[in-house]
DRENDO-1510 file (C-alpha; in Angstrom, 1 decimal, always signed):
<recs>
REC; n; res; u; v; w
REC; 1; UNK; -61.7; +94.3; +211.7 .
REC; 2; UNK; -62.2; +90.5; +211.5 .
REC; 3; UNK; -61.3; +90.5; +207.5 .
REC; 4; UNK; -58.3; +92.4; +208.5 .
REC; 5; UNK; -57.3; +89.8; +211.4 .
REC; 6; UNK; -58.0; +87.1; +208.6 .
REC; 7; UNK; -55.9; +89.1; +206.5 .
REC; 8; UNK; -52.7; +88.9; +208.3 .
REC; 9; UNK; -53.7; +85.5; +209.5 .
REC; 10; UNK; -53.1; +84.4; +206.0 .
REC; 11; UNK; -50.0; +86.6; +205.5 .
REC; 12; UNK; -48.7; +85.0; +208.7 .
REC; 13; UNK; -49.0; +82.0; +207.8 .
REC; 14; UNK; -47.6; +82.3; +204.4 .
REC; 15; UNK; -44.8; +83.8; +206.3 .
REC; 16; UNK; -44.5; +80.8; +208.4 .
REC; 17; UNK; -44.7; +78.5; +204.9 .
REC; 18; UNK; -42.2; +80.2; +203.5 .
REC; 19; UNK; -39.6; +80.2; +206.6 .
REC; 20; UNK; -39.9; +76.6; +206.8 .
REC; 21; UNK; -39.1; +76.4; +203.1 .
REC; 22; UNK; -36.0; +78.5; +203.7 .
REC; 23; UNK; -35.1; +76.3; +206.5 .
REC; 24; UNK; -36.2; +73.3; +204.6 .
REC; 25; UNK; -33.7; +74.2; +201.9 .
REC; 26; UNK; -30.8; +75.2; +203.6 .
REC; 27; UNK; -30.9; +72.1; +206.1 .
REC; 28; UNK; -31.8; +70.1; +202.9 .
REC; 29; UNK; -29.9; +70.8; +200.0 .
REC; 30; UNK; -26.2; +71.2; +202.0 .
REC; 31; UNK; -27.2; +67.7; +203.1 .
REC; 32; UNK; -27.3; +66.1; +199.8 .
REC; 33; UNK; -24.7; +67.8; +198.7 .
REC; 34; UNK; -22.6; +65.4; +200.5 .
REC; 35; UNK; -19.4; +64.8; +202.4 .
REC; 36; UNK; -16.0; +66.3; +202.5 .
REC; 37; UNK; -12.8; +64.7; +201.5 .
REC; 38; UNK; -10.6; +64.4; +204.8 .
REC; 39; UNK; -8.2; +62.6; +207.1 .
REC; 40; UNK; -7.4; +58.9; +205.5 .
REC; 41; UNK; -9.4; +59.2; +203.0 .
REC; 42; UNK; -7.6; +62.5; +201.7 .
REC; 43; UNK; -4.3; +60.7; +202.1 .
REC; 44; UNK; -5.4; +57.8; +200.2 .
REC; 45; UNK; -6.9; +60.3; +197.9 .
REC; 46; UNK; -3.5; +62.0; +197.2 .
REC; 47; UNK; -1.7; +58.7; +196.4 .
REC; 48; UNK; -3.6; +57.6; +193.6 .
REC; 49; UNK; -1.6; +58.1; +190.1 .
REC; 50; UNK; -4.9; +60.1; +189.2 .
REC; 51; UNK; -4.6; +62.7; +191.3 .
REC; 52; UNK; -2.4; +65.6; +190.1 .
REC; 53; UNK; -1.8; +69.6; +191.1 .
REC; 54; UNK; -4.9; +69.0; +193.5 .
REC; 55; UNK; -7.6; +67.4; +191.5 .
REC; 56; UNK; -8.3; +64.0; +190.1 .
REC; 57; UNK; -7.7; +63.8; +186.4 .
REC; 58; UNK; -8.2; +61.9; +183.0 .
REC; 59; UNK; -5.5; +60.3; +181.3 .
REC; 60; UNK; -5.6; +62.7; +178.6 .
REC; 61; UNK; -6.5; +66.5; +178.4 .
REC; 62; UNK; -9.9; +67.2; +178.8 .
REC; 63; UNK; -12.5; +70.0; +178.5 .
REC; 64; UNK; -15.0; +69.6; +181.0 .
REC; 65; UNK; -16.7; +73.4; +181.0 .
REC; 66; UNK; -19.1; +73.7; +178.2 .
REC; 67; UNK; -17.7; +75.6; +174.8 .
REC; 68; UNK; -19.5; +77.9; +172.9 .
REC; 69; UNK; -21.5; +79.2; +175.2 .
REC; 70; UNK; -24.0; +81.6; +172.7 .
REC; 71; UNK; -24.8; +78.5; +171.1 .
REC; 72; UNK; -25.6; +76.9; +174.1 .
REC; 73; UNK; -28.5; +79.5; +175.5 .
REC; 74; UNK; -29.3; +79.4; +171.4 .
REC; 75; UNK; -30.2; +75.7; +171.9 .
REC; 76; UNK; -31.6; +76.1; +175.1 .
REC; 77; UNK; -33.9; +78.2; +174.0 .
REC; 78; UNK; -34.6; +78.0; +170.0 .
REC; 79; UNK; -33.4; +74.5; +169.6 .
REC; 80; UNK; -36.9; +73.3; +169.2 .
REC; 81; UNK; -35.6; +69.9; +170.5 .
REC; 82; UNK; -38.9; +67.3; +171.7 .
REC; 83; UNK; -38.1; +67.3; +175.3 .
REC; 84; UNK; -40.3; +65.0; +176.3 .
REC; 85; UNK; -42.4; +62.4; +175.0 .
REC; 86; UNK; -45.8; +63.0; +173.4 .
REC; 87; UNK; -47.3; +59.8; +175.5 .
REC; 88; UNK; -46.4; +57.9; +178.7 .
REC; 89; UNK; -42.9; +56.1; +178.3 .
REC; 90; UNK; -44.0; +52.6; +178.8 .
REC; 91; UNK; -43.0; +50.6; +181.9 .
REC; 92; UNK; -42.5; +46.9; +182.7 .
REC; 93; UNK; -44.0; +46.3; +186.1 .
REC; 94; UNK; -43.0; +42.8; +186.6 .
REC; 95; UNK; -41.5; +41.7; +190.0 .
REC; 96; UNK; -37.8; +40.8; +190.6 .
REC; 97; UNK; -37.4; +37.0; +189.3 .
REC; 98; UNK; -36.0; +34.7; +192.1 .
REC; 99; UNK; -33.9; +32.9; +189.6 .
REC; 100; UNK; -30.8; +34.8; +189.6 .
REC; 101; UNK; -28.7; +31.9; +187.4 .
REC; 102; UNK; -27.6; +33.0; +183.9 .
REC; 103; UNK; -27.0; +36.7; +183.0 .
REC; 104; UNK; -29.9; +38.9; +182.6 .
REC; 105; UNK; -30.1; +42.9; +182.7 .
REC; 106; UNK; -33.0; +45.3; +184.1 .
REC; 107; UNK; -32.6; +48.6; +183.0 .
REC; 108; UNK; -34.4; +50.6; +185.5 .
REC; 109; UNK; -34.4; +54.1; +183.6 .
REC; 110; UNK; -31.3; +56.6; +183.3 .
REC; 111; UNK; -28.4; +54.4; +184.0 .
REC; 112; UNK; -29.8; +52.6; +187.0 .
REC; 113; UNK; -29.4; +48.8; +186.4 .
REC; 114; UNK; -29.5; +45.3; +188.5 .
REC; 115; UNK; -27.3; +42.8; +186.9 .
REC; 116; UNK; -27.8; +39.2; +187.7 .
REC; 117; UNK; -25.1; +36.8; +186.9 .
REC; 118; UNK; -24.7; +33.6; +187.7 .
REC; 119; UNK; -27.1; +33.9; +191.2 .
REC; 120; UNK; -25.4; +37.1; +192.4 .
REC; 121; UNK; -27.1; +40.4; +191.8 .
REC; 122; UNK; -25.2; +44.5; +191.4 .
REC; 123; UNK; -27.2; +47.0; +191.8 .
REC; 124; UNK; -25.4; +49.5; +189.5 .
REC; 125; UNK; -26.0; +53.3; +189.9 .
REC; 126; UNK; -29.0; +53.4; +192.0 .
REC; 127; UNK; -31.4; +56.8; +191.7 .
REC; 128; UNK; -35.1; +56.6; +192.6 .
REC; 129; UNK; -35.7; +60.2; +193.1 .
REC; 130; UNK; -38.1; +62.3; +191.0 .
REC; 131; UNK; -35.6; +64.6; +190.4 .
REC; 132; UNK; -31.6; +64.3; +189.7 .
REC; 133; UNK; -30.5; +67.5; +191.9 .
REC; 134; UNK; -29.5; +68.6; +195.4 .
REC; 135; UNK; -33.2; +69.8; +195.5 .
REC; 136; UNK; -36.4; +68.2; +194.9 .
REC; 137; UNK; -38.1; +71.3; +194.0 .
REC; 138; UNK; -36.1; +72.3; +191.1 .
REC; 139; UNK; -33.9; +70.7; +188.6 .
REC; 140; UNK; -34.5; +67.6; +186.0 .
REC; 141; UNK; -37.4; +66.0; +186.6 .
REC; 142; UNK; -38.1; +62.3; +185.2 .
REC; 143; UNK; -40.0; +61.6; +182.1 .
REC; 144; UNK; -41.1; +58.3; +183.3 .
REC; 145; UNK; -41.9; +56.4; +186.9 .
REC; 146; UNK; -40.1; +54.5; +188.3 .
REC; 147; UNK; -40.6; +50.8; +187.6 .
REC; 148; UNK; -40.4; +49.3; +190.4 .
REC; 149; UNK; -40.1; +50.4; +194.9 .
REC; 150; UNK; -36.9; +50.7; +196.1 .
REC; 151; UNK; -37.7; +48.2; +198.7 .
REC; 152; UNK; -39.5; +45.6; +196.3 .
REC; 153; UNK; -35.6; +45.4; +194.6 .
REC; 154; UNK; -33.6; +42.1; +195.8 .
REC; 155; UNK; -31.2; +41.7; +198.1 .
REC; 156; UNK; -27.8; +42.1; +195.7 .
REC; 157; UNK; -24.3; +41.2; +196.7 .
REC; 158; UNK; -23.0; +44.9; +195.9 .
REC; 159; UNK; -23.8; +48.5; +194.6 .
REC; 160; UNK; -22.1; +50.1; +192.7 .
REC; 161; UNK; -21.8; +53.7; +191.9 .
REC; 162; UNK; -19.6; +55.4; +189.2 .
REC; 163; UNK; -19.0; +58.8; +190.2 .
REC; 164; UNK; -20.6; +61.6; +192.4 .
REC; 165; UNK; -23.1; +63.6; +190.1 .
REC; 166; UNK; -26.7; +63.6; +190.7 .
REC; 167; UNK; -27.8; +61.5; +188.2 .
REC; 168; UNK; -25.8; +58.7; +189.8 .
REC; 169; UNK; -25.6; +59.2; +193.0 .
REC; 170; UNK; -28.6; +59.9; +194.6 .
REC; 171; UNK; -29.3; +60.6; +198.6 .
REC; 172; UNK; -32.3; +59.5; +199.1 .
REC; 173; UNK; -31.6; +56.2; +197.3 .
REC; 174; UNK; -28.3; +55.9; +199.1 .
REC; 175; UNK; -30.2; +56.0; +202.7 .
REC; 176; UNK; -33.4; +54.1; +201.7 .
REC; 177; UNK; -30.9; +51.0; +200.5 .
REC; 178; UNK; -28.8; +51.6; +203.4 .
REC; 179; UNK; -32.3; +50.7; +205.4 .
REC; 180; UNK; -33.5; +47.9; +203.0 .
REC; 181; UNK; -30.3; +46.2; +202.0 .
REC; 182; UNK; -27.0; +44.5; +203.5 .
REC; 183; UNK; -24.9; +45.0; +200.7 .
REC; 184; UNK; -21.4; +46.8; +200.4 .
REC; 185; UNK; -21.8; +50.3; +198.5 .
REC; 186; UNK; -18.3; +50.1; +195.9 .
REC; 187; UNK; -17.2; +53.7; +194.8 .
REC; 188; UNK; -14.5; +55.2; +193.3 .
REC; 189; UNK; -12.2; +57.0; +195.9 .
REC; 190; UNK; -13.3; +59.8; +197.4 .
REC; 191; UNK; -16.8; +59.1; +197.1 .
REC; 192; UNK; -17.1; +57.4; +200.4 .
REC; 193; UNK; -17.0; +60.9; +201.9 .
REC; 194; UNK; -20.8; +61.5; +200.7 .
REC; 195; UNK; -22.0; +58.2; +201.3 .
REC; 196; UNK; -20.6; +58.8; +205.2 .
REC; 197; UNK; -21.7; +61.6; +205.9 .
REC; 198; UNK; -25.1; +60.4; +204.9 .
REC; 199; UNK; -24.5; +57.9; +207.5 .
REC; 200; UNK; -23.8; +54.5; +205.6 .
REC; 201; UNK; -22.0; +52.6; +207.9 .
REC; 202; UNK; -18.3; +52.7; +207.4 .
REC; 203; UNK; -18.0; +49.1; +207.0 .
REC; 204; UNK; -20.1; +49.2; +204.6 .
REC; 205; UNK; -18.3; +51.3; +201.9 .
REC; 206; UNK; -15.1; +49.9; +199.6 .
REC; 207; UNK; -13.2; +52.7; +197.7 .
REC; 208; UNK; -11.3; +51.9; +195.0 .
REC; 209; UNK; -9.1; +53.2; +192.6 .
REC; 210; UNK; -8.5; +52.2; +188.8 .
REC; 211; UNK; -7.3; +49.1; +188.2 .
REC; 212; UNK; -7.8; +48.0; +191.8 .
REC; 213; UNK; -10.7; +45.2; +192.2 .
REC; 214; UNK; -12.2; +43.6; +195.3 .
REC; 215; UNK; -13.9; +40.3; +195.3 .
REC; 216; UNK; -17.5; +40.2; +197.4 .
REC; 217; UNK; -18.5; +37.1; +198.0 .
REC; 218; UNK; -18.4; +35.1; +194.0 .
REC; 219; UNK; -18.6; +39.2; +192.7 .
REC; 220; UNK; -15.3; +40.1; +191.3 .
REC; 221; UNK; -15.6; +43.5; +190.6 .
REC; 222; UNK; -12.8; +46.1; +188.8 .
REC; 223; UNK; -12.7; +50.1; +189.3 .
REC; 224; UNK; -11.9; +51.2; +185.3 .
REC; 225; UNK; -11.2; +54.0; +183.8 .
REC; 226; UNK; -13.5; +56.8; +182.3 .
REC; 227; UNK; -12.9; +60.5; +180.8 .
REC; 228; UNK; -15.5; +62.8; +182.5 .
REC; 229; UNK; -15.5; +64.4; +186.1 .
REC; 230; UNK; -16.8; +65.2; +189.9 .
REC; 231; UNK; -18.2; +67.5; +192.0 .
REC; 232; UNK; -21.7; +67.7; +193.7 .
REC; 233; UNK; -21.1; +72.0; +194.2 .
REC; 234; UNK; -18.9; +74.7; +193.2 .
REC; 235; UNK; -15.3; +72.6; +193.5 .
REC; 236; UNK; -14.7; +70.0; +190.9 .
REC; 237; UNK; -12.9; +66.9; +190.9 .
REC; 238; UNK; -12.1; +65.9; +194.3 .
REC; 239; UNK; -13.5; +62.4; +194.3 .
REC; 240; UNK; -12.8; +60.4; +191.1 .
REC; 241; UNK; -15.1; +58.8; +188.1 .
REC; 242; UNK; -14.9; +55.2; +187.1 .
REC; 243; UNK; -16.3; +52.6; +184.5 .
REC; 244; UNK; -16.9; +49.0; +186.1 .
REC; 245; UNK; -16.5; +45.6; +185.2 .
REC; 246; UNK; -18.1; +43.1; +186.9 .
REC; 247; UNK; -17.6; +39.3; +186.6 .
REC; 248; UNK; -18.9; +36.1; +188.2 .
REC; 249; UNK; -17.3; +33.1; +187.2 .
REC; 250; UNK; -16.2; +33.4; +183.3 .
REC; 251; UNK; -19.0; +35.8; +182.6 .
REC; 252; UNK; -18.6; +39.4; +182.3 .
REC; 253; UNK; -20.4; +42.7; +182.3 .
REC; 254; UNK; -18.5; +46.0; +181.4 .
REC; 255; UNK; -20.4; +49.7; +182.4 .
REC; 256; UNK; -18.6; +52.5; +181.2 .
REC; 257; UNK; -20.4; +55.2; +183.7 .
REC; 258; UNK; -20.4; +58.5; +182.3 .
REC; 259; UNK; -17.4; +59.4; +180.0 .
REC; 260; UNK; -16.1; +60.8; +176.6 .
REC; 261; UNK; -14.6; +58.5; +174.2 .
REC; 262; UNK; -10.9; +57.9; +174.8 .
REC; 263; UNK; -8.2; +55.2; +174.1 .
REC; 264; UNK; -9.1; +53.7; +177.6 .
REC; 265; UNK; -11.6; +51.4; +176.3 .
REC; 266; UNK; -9.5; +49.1; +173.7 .
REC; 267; UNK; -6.7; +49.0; +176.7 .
REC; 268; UNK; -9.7; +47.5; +178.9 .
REC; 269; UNK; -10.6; +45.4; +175.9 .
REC; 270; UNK; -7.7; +44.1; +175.6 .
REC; 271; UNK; -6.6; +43.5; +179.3 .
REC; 272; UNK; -9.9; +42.7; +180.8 .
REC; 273; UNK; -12.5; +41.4; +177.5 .
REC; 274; UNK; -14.3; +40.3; +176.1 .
REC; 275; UNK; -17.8; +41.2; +177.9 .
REC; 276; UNK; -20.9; +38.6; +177.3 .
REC; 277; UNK; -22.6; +42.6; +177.3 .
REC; 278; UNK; -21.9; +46.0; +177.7 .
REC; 279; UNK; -24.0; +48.9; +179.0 .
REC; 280; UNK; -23.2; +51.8; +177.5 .
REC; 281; UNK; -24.0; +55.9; +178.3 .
REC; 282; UNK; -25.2; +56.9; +174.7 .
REC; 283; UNK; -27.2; +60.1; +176.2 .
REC; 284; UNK; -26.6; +63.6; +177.3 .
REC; 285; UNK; -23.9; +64.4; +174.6 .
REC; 286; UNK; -23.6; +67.8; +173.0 .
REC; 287; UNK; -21.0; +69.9; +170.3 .
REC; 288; UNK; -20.5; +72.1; +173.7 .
REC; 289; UNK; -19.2; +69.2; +176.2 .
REC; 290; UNK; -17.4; +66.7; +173.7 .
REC; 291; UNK; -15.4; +64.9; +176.1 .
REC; 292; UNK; -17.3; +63.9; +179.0 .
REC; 293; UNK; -20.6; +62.2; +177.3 .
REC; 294; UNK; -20.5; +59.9; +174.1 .
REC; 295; UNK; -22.0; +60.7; +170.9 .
REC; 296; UNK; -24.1; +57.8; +170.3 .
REC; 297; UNK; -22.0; +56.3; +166.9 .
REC; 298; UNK; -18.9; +56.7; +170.3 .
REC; 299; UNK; -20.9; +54.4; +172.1 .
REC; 300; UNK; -20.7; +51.6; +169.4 .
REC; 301; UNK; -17.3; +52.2; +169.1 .
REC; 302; UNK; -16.9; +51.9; +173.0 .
REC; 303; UNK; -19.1; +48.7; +172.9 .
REC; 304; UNK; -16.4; +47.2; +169.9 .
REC; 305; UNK; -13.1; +48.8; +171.5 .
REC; 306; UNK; -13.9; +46.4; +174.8 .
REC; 307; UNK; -14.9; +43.7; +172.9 .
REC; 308; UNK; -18.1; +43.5; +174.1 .
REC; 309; UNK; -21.0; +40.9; +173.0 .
REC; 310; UNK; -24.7; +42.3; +173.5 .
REC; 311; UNK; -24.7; +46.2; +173.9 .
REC; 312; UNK; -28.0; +47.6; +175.7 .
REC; 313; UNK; -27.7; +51.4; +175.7 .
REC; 314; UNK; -28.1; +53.2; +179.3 .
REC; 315; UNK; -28.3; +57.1; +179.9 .
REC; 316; UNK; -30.9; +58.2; +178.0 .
REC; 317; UNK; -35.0; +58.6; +178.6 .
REC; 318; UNK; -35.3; +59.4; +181.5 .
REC; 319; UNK; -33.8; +62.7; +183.0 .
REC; 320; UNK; -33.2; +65.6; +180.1 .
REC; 321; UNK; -29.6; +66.7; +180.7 .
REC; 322; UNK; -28.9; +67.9; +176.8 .
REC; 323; UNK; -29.9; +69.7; +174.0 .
REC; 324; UNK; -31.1; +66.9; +172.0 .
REC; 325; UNK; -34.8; +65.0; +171.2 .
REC; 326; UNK; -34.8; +62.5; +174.1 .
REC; 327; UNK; -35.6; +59.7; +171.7 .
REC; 328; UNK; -32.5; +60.7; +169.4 .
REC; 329; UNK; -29.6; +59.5; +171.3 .
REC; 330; UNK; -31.4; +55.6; +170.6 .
REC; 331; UNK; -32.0; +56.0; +167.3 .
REC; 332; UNK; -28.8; +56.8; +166.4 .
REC; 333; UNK; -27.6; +53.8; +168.2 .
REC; 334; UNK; -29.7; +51.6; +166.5 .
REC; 335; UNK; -28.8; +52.7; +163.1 .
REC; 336; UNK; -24.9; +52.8; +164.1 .
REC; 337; UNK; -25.1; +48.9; +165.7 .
REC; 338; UNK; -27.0; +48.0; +162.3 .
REC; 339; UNK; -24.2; +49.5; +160.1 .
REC; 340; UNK; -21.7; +48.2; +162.1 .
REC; 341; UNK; -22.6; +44.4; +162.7 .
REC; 342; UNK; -23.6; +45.4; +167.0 .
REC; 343; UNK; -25.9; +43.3; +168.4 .
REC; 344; UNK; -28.4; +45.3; +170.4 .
REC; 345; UNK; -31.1; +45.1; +172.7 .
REC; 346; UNK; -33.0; +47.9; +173.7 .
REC; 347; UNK; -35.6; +47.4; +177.0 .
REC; 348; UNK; -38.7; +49.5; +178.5 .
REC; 349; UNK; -37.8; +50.6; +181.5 .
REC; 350; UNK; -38.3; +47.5; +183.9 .
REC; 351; UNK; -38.0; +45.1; +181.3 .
REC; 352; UNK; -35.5; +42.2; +182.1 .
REC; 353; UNK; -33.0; +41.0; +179.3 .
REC; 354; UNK; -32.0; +37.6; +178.6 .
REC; 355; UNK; -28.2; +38.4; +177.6 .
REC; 356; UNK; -28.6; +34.8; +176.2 .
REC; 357; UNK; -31.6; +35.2; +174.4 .
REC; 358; UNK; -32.7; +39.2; +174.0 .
REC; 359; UNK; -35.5; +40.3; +172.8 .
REC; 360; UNK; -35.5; +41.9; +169.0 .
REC; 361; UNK; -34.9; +45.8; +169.4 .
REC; 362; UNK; -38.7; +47.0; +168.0 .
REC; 363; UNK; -38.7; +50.5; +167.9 .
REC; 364; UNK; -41.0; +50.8; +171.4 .
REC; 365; UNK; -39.7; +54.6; +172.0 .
REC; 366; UNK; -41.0; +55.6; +167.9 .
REC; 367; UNK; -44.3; +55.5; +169.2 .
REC; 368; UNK; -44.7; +57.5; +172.1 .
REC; 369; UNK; -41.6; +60.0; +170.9 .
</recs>
C-alpha cells in the first residue's frame, strides 16, 4: 500500500510539474511575443510611405517565405553542415574601458554591439538570452557565453534596435536594461508596441521611420533603410525593419540590421557616407531566403556601396539560423575583403576594436571550427 501511495505521490507531482510548465508557457511565451500595434501608434504606423495594402514593405519586391522547400528539409537534414564548433568559441572577458574617446567597437556575439564614439556609447541590438525565441526551452541556443553581464555593460546614451525578430530583440534583455540603464530605446515604428507592453516607460521609447533621425544628447542617430521583414508570431510585417547610422561629431558608424542586398545602400552612401566603419550582417544567408540575409561576397559589396572604411562582420557565431558551417559565412568574408581591397577586422566575442588601429584579422575561428 505504501509503494502504491509513493506511486501516485510521484505521478502527482509530476502532474503538478507539468501543469506549471503549461502555465509557465502559456503566461510566458504570449508575453514575449510582445505588443500589439494600436491607437497613435497605428495611425502613425499607417502614414509612413512604407506602409502599403496593410503591411510595411521594402522598396522593391521581395520574397520573404523560404523557396524550395524539398531542398530545405534536404539540408536540414543531409546537409552535413558543422553546426557548431569542435571547441569552446573563445571569449574576451575584459571590463568595459572608461575611456569612451575615439571610436572603438565590441562585438558582443550575434549582432549585439556597444559603439563608443567620441565619449558617447549605443548599445546596438541588445540579446543576452541563451536562446533567440519566444521560449527558453526550445529554439536556437548559443554556441558561445556571453562575454560579459548585462549589468556590468556601461551606461550608453541610446539602444538601438533594428527590427522585431528574436535574434534582435530580446525580452529579457529589454527589461533587464530597462532596470540597469537610463537610456532611450530607438526603434523603427511599430516596434514600440513590444517594448510597452513589456513595460519600458513610454518616455523612454523614440520611433522612427526611414530617413527620420533624432539627436540624443551629442548622438545623432538616422533610421535607414533595409530589405528583410517583421513579425514575432503568425502575422508578418506590422512593425518595420531598419539599418542605422550613427554619428558623433564627423565620425560615423553605419549597421545595416538584417537585410538582402538592394540598391538602398549606394543611395545611403551617397547621401549619408562615408562611414570611419561598417558592421555588417554576413550570416544566416541561404539559396532558399535570398533577399532578406546577405551572402557574405553581398556583405562587401554593402560595406563598398556606403562607402564605408573598416568593415567588422556581425551576424554570425553565435545562434545557428542557416544551413551553412557556422565558421563559413567569415571565411568567405575574409577572402572577398582580400580580393576586393576591404579592410577588415574580425574580433572574439568581447574583444574591443580600435577602428583607428584594428587588430590584424588572424584566423582565431580556424582553430576551434
Amino acid at each position: 500500500m505504501s509503494g502504491t501511495r509513493k506511486g501516485w505521490g510521484l505521478v502527482g507531482l509530476a502532474a503538478l510539474a507539468g501543469g506549471a510548465a503549461v502555465a509557465w508557457f502559456g503566461r510566458e511565451v504570449p508575453r514575449a511575443m510582445g505588443g500589439r500595434v494600436s491607437g497613435e501608434r497605428a495611425d502613425r504606423v499607417r502614414r509612413s510611405p512604407q506602409w502599403r495594402d496593410g503591411r510595411f514593405q521594402n522598396t522593391i519586391p521581395t520574397l520573404t517565405m523560404p523557396s524550395n522547400t524539398a531542398k530545405l528539409a534536404h539540408d536540414a537534414f543531409f546537409g552535413g553542415q558543422v553546426r557548431r564548433p569542435k571547441r569552446d568559441i573563445p571569449i574576451v572577458d575584459a571590463a568595459p574601458s572608461a575611456d569612451a574617446t575615439g571610436l572603438h567597437i565590441t562585438w558582443y556575439g550575434h549582432a549585439s554591439t556597444l559603439v563608443e564614439i567620441e565619449g558617447a556609447r549605443v548599445l546596438i541590438d541588445p540579446i543576452w538570452s541563451d536562446r533567440c525565441s519566444p521560449s527558453q526551452e526550445v529554439g536556437p541556443k548559443r554556441l558561445h557565453r556571453t562575454p560579459i553581464a548585462v549589468d556590468m555593460l556601461p551606461q550608453v546614451d541610446a539602444i538601438l534596435i533594428s527590427h522585431d525578430h528574436y535574434d534582435h530583440l530580446d525580452m529579457a534583455t529589454v527589461q533587464e536594461l530597462t532596470r540597469s540603464q537610463d537610456a532611450p530605446f530607438v526603434v523603427p515604428l511599430g516596434v514600440g508596441a513590444h517594448l510597452e507592453a513589456w513595460r519600458v516607460p513610454a518616455d523612454r521609447i523614440i520611433e522612427l521611420d526611414w530617413n527620420e533621425d533624432v539627436e540624443i544628447g551629442r548622438v545623432h542617430l538616422v533610421c535607414t533603410a533595409a530589405r528583410h521583414f517583421s513579425g514575432r508570431g503568425l502575422k508578418r510585417d506590422g512593425t518595420l525593419w531598419s539599418s542605422w547610422v550613427v554619428q558623433v561629431g564627423e565620425r560615423k558608424v553605419f549597421y545595416t540590421g538584417d537585410s538582402g542586398y538592394f540598391d538602398g545602400y549606394a543611395e545611403i552612401g551617397e547621401r549619408l557616407g562615408p562611414f570611419d566603419v561598417t558592421l555588417i550582417q554576413i550570416g544566416a544567408y541561404g539559396d532558399a531566403w535570398p533577399h532578406i540575409h546577405m551572402f557574405p561576397e553581398e556583405g562587401v559589396a554593402a560595406h563598398l556601396d556606403v562607402q564605408g572604411g573598416l568593415m567588422i562582420p556581425v551576424h554570425w557565431a553565435t545562434f545557428n539560423l542557416a544551413f551553412h558551417d557556422w565558421s563559413e559565412p567569415v571565411d568567405r568574408v575574409w577572402r572577398e575583403a582580400k580580393a576586393r581591397g576591404v579592410r577588415l577586422a574580425v574580433p572574439r566575442p568581447g574583444e574591443r576594436v580600435d577602428v583607428d588601429l584594428p587588430p590584424p584579422v588572424d584566423g582565431w575561428w580556424q582553430a576551434v571550427a
